[in-house]
N, C-alpha and C positions, 0 to 999 in steps of 0.2 A: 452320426453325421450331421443332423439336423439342430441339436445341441450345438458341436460344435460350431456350424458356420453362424450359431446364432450370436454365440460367445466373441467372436471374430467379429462380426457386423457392427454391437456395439464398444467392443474395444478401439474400433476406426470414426464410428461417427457418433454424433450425439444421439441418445435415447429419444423420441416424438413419442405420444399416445399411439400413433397410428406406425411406428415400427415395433413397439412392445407387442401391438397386437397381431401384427403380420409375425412375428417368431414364432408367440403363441401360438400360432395358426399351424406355421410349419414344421414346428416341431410336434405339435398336436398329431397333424398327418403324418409325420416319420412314423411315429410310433404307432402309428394305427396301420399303417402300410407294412413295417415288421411285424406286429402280433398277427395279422392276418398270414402273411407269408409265413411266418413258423407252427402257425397254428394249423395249418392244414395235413392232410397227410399225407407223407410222401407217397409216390407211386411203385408197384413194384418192377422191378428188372425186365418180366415178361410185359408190363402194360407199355413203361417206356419204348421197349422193344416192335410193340405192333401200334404203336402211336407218331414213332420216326418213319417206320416205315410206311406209314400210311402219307404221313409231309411229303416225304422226299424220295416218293417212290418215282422211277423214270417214268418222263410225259412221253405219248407214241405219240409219233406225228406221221401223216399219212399225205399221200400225194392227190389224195380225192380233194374236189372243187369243192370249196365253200358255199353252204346252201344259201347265202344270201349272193346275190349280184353286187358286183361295185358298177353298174351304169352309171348313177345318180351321181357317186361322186368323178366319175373318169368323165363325163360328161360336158362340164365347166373345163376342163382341161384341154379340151380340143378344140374350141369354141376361143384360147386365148390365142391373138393375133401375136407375132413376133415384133419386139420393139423395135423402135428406130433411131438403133444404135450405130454408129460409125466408129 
């Protein structure tokens, strides 16, 4: 991919110092960013399995009061006058 759009890039504009080395650059990292992602080892079926379920396990949400108070910010709220709209 990073080949590619480099091959594309120069086929549209003139070659500078400083886009030869910006390719260089991101094709350097394509490739470093694939050998790392294939290089690793895949997970197995069971790890995947208690790794999802730990993401996107349901959040409990309860009807008990937040241990912090909102005064601080309800405070400035009541304190604003109504404008003087017609």
């Amino acid at each position: 991919m990073g080949l590619a759009s480099c091959i594309v890039f120069f086929a549209v504009f003139r070659a500078t110092p400083f886009s030869v080395v910006s390719a260089a650059g991101l094709v350097t990292w394509a490739a470093y960013q694939f050998r790392r992602s294939t290089g690793a080892k895949p997970m197995t079926l069971e790890t995947w399995r208690k790794y999802k379920d730990e993401a996107f396990r349901p959040k409990v949400f309860t009807d008990a009061p937040r241990q912090r108070s909102s005064g601080p910010i309800r405070r400035p709220c009541g304190r604003r006058s109504p404008s003087n709209r017609r």
